[in-house]
C-alpha positions as CSV (number, residue, x, y, z in Angstrom):
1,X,37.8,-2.3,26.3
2,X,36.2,0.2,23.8
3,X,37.3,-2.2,21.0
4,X,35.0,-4.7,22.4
5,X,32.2,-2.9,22.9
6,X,32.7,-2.0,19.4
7,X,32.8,-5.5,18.2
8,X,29.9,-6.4,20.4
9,X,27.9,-3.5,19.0
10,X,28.4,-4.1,15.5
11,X,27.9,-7.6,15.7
12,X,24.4,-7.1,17.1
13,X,24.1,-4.5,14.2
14,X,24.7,-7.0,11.8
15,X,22.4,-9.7,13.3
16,X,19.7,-7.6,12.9
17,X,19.7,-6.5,10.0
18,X,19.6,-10.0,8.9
19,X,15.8,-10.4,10.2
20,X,13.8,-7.7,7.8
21,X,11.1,-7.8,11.0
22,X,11.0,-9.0,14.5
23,X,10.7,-12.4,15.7
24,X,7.1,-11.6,17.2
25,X,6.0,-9.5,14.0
26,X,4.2,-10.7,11.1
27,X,6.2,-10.2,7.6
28,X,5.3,-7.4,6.1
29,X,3.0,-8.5,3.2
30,X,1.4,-11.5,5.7
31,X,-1.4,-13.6,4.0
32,X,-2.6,-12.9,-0.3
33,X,-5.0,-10.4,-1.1
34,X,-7.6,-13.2,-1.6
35,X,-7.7,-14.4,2.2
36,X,-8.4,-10.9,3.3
37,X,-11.7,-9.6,3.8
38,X,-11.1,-6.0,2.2
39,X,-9.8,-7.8,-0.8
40,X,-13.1,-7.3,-2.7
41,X,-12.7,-5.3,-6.3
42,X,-13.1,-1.7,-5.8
43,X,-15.0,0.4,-8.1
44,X,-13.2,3.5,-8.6
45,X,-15.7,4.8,-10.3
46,X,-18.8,4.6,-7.3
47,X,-16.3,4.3,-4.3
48,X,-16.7,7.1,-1.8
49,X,-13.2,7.8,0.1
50,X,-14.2,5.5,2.9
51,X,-14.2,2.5,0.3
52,X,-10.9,3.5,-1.5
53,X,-9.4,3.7,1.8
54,X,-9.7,0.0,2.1
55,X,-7.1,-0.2,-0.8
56,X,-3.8,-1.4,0.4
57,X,-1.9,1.9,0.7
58,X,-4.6,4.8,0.7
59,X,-5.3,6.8,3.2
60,X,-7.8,9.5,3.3
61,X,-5.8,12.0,1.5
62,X,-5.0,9.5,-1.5
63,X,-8.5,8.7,-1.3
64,X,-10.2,12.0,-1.4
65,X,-7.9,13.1,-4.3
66,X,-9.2,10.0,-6.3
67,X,-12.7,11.2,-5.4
68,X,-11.8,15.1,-6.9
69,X,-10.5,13.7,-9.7
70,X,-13.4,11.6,-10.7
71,X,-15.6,15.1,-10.0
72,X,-13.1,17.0,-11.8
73,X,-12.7,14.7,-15.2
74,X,-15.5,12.1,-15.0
75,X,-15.8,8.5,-15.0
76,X,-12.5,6.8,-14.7
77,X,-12.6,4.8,-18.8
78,X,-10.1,2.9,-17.9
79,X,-8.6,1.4,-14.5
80,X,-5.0,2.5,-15.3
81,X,-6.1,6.2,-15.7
82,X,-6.0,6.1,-11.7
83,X,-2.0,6.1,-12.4
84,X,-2.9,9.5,-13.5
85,X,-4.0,10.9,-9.9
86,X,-1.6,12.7,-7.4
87,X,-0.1,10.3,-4.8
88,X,-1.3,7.3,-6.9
89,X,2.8,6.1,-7.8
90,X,3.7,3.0,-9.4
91,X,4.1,0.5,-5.9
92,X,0.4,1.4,-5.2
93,X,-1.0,0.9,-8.6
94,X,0.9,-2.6,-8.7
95,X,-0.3,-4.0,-4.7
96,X,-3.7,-3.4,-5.9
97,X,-4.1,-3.4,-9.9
98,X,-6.2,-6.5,-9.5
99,X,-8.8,-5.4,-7.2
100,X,-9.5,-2.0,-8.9
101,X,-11.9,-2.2,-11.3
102,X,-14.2,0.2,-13.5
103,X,-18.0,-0.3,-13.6
């Protein structure tokens, strides 16, 4: 009896692991950056936290420390220096690289 419950278990395990979301769920990355309407560029330079915040991936904390670091070191020269801020890793820089802009 406990041998198939076992089976049955981990043949339910299995099956869902096959489906990366649920059957009534959007994929994770639904739709291109174009479609969206918060897919304008962003100026990182002018941006206040509640625009950066629109940036797939920052929240107010990400976006506030993009804000001090700006006060703290200037004008961003480039758009990759925003690599250079805490909590700005690699995965965010690349899902938004071609809406961040400098101004």
């Amino acid at each position: 009896m406990h041998r198939v419950r076992f089976a049955i278990v981990t043949a339910l395990v299995a099956l869902g692991s096959l489906a990366p979301w649920s059957a009534g769920a959007a994929p994770p990355h639904a739709g291109t950056a174009a479609s969206s309407p918060d897919a304008a560029p962003i100026n990182i330079n002018t941006a206040d936290v509640k625009e950066l915040m629109k940036l797939e991936g920052v929240g107010r904390r990400v976006a506030e420390k993009i804000v001090e670091y700006r006060d703290t070191h200037g004008p961003f020269k480039k758009a990759e220096e925003l690599r250079k801020v805490e909590g700005v890793g690699n995965g965010l820089w690349e899902r938004n690289r071609t809406r961040i802009v400098i101004k």
